[in-house]
ZAMAR-185518 format. One record per residue (C-alpha): residue number from 1; z, x, y. Coordinates in nm, 3 decimals, always signed. Layout:
BEGIN
R_NUM_Z_X_Y
...
//
This chain:
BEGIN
R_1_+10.679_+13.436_+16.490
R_2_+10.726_+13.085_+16.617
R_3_+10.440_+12.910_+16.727
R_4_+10.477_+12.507_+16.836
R_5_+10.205_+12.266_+16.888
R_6_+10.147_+11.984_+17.105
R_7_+10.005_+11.671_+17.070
R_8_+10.060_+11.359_+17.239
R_9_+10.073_+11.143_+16.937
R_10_+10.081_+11.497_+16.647
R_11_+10.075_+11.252_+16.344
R_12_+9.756_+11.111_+16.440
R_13_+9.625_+11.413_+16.570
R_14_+9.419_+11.572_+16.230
R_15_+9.334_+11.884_+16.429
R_16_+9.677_+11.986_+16.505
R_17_+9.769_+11.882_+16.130
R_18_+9.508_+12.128_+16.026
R_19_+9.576_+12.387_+16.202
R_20_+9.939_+12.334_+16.103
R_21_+9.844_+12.329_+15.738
R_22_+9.643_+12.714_+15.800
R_23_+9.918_+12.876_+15.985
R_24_+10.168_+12.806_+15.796
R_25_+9.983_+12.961_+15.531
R_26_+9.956_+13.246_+15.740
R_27_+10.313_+13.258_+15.739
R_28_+10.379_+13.169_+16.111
R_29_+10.681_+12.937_+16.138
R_30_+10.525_+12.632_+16.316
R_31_+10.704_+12.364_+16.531
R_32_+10.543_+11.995_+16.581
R_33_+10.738_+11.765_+16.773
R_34_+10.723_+11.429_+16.802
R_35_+10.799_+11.188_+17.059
R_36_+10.819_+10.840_+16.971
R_37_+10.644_+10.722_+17.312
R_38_+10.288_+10.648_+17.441
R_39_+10.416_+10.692_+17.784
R_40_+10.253_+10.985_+17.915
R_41_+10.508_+11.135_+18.199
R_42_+10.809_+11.031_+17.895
R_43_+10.613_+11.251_+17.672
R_44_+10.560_+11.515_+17.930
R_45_+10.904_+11.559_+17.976
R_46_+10.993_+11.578_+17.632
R_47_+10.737_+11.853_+17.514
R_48_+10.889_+12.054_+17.827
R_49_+11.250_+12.009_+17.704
R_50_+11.114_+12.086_+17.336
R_51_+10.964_+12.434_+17.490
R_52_+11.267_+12.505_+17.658
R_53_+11.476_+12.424_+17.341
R_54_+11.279_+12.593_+17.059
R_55_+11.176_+12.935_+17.297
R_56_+10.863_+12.994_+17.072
R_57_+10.645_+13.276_+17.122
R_58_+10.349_+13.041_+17.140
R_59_+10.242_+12.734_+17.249
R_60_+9.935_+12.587_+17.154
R_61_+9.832_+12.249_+17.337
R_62_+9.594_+11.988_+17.183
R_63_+9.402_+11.790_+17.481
R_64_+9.368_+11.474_+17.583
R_65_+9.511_+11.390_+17.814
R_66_+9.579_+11.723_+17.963
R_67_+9.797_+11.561_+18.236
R_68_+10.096_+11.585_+17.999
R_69_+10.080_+11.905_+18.014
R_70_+10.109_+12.021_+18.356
R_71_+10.377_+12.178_+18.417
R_72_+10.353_+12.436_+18.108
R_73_+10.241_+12.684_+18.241
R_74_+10.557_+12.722_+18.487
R_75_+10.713_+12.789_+18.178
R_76_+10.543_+13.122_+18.054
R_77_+10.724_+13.357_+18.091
R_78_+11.068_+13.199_+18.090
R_79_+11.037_+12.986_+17.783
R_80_+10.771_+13.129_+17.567
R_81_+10.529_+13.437_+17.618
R_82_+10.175_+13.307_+17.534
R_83_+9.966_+12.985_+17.570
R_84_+9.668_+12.883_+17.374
R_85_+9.475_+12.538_+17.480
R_86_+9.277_+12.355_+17.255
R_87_+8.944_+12.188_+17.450
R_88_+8.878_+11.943_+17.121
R_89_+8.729_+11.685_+17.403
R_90_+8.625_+11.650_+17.750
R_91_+8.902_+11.462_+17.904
R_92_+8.774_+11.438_+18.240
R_93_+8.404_+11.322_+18.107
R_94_+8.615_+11.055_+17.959
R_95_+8.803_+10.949_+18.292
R_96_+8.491_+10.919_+18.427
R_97_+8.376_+10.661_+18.206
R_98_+8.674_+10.420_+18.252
R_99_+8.735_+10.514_+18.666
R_100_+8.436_+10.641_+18.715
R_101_+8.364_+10.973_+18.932
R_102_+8.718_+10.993_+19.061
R_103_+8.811_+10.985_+18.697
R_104_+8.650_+11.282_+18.601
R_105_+8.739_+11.504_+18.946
R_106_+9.159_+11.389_+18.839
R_107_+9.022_+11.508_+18.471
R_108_+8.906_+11.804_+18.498
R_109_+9.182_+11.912_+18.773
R_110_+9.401_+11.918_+18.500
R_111_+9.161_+12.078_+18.220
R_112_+9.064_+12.373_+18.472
R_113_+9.443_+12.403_+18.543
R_114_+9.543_+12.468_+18.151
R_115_+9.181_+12.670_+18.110
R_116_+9.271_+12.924_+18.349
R_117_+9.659_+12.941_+18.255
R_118_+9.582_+12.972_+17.889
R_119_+9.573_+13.328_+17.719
R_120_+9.347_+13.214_+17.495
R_121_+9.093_+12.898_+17.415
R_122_+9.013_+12.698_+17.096
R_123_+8.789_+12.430_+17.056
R_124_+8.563_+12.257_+16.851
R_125_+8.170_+12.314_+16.965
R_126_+7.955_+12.524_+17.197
R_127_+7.883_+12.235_+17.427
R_128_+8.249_+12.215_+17.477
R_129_+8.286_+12.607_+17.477
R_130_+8.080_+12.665_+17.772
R_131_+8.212_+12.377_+17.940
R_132_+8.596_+12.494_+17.962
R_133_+8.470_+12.881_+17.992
R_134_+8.251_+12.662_+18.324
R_135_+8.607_+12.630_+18.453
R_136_+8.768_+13.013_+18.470
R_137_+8.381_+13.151_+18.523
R_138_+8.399_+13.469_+18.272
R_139_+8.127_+13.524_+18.006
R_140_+8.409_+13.750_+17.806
R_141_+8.672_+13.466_+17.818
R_142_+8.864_+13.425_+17.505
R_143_+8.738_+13.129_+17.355
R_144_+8.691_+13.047_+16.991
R_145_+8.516_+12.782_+16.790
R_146_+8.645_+12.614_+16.524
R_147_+8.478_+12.340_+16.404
R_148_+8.637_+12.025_+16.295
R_149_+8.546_+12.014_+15.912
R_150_+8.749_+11.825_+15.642
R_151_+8.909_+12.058_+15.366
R_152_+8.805_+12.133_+15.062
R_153_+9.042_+11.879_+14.909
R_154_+8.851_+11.617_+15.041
R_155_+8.561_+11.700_+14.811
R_156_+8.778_+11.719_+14.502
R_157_+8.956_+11.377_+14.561
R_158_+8.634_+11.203_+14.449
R_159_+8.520_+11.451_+14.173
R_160_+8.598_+11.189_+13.918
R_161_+8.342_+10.944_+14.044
R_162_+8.034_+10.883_+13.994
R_163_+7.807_+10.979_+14.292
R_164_+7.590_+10.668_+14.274
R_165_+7.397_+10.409_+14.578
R_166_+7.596_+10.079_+14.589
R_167_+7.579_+10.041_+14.941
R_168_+7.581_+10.177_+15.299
R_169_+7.889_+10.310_+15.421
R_170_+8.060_+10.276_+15.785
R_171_+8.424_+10.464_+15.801
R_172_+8.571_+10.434_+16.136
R_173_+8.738_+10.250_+16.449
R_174_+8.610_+9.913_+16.459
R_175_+8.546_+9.922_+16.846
R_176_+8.248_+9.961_+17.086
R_177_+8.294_+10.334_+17.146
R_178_+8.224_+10.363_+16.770
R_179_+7.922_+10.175_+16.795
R_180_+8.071_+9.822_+16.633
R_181_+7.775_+9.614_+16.812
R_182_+7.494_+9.843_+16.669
R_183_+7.691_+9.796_+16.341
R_184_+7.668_+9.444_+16.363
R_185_+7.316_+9.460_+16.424
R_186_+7.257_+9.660_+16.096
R_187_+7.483_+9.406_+15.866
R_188_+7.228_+9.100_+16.044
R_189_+6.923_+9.293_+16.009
R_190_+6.990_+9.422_+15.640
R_191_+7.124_+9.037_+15.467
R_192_+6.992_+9.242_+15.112
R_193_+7.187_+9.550_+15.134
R_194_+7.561_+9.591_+15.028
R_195_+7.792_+9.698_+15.335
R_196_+8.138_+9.814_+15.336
R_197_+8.319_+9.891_+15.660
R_198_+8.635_+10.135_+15.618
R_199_+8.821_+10.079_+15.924
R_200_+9.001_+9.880_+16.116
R_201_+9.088_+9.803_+16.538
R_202_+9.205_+9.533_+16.734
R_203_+8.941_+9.306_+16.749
R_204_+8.767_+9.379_+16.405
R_205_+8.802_+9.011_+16.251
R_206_+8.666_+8.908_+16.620
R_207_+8.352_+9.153_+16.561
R_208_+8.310_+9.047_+16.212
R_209_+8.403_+8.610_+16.287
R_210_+8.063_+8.563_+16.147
R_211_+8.067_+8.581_+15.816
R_212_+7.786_+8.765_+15.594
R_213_+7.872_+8.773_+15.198
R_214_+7.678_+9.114_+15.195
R_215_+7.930_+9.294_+15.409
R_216_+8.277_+9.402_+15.320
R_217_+8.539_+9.467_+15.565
R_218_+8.763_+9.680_+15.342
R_219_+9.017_+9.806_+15.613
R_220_+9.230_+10.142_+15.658
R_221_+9.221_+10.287_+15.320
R_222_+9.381_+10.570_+15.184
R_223_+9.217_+10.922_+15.219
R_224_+9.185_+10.966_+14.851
R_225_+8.999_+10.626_+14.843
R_226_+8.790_+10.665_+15.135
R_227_+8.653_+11.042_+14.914
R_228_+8.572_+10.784_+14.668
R_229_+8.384_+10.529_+14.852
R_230_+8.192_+10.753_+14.993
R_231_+8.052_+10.918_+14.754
R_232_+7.930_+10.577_+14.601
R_233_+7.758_+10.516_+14.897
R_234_+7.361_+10.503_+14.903
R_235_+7.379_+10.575_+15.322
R_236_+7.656_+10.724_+15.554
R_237_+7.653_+10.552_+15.861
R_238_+7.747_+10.666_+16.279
R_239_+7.607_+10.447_+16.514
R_240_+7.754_+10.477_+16.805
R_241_+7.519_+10.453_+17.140
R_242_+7.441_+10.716_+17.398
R_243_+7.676_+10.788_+17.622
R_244_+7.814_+11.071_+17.859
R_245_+7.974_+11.234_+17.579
R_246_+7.720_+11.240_+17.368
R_247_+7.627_+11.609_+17.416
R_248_+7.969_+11.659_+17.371
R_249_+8.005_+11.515_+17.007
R_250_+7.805_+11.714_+16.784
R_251_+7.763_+11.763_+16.389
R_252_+8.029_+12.075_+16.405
R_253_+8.319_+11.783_+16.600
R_254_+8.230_+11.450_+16.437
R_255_+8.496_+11.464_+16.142
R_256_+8.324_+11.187_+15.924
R_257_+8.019_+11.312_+15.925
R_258_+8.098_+11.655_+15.770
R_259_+8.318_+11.404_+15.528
R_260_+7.986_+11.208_+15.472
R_261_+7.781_+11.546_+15.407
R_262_+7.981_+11.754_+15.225
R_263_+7.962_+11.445_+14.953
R_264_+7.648_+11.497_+14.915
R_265_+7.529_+11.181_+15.148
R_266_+7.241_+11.027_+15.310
R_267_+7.362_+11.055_+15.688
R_268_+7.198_+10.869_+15.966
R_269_+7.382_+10.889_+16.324
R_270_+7.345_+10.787_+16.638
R_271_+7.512_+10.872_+16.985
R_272_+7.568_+11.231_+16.854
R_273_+7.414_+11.586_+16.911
R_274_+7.300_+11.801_+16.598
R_275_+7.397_+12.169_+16.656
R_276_+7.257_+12.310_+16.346
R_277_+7.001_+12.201_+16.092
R_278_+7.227_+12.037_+15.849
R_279_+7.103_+11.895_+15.459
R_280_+7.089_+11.536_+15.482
R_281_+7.140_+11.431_+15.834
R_282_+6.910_+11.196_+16.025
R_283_+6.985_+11.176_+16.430
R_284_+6.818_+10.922_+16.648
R_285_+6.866_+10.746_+16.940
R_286_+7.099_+10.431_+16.871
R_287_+6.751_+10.232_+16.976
R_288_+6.595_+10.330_+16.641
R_289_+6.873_+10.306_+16.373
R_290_+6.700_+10.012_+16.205
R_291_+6.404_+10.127_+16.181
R_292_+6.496_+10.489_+16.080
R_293_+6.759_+10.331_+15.791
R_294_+6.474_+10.152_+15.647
R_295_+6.262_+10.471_+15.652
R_296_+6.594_+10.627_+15.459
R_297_+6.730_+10.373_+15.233
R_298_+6.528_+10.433_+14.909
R_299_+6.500_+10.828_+15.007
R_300_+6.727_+11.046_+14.799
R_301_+6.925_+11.326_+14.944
R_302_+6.890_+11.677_+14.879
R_303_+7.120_+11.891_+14.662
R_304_+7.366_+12.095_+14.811
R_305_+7.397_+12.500_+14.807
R_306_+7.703_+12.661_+14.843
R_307_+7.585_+12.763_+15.166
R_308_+7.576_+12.353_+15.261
R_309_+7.892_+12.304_+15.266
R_310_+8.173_+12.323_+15.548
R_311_+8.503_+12.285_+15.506
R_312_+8.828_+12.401_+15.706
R_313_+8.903_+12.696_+15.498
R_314_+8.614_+12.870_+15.682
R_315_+8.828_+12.811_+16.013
R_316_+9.124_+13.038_+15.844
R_317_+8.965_+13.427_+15.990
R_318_+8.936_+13.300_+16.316
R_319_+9.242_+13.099_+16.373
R_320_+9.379_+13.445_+16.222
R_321_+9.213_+13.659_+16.484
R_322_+9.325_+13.398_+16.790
R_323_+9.697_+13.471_+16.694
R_324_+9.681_+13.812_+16.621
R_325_+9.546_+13.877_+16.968
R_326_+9.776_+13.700_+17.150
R_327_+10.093_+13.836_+16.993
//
């Protein structure tokens, strides 16, 4: 069976890549393509003419922005027999923050649209569940979580280091919607602990023009290195601020901190929603990072079960039973 996924920008987007990786295992025969634009009504156009092209028996859309996707559901029928959507974020929440309230009624014109069309739903949390299943109003909708957790291969790429407590750890988008000024505020407040900051954005050496000797801007880094940085880490940093979409970003959607806690770390976030009791996470309000890091720093982190740990591969049943009901 030929399933294709859609993505505005698929080589960035580590969901669809995952779920790539897992049906292909399965043994579907999976179609990605790409488009070479960030012009949404150019990319739009292509994914239709790729649908119409490839005829597979599935399509399975990644949000964000839904508008791209539009016209899709015209298609069923004609040019492929089943449609999954992905919720991973709330797109119109996120209008809403940049164009305010007639943001989020554009939004979620579009996410309703695809909700209703779809045959079947994926995403990433309950928050987010009953959100879309808030748009086609049916408590036995087809919707299925799967959580955003790294694979097991993360945890093995850093198996030859030493888990040891060099320093506090920030991996991420240099920007404000990561929390860059709250960062900030930790590498002032903190002038005798190490920092490293893996990441990069725009305006990072503009963030980081003042220059502290205890703080490390070590840019993008490889996946394999970022495994290993971690797990010398003494704290795992998130401090991003309250926001709109804070109860939409919880422990089961926040990829790096699932990285951070499945090696074994220290966590303490901010601007996120815990969903489950998780080993080794600390959330507060973005108000009290300071003073909740300095309650953490010398604290050491409990050892992980088996049971602890999440990783993708517990994603594989489910994304199983989503295509097997569809087709």
């Amino acid at each position: 069976m030929k399933i294709m996924l859609l993505a505005n920008q698929p080589e960035k987007t580590t969901r669809l890549q995952m779920f790539r990786g897992t049906l292909e295992e399965l043994g579907y025969d999976v179609v990605v393509p790409t488009f070479n634009s960030i012009n949404w009504e150019k990319i739009a156009r292509k994914a239709e003419k790729a649908v119409e092209g490839e005829r597979p028996e599935v399509v399975h859309v990644f949000n964000v922005p839904d508008v791209i996707y539009r016209n899709l559901p015209k298609l069923r029928g004609s040019h492929f027999d089943k449609l999954i959507y992905d919720y991973r974020s709330p797109w119109g929440v996120e209008m809403q923050m940049t164009f305010g309230p007639l943001g989020k009624i554009v939004g979620e014109h579009f996410e309703r649209n695809l909700a209703s069309s779809a045959d079947a739903i994926t995403t990433v949390n309950y928050p987010l569940g009953e959100k879309v299943r808030s748009y086609i109003g049916a408590e036995e909708a087809d919707i299925h979580v799967i959580p955003n957790y790294p694979k097991r291969s993360f945890i093995k790429k850093s198996e030859n280091v030493d888990s040891s407590d060099e320093a506090m750890v920030f991996v991420g988008r240099i920007s404000h919607q990561e929390g860059v000024k709250n960062l900030m505020n930790i590498v002032q407040n903190f002038p005798d602990e190490e920092i490293w900051i893996v990441g990069d954005g725009p305006f990072a050496r503009w963030h980081l023009r003042r220059k502290h000797k205890h703080a490390k801007l070590l840019g993008w880094q490889p996946h394999d290195e970022v495994a290993r940085l971690i797990r010398r880490a003494k704290l795992c940093l998130i401090p991003m601020n309250e926001t709109i979409l804070t109860p939409y970003a919880t422990d089961k959607s926040v990829w790096k901190l699932n990285e951070y806690l499945n090696l074994g770390k220290l966590v303490v976030a901010s601007g996120v929603t815990k969903e489950e009791e998780r080993k080794n996470l600390v959330v507060v309000k973005s108000s009290q990072l300071e003073e909740t890091i300095r309650a953490n720093l010398q604290r050491r982190p409990e050892a992980l079960n088996k049971e602890d740990f999440r990783i993708w591969e517990m994603n594989q049943e489910t994304i199983r039973e989503v295509y097997e009901k569809v087709t």
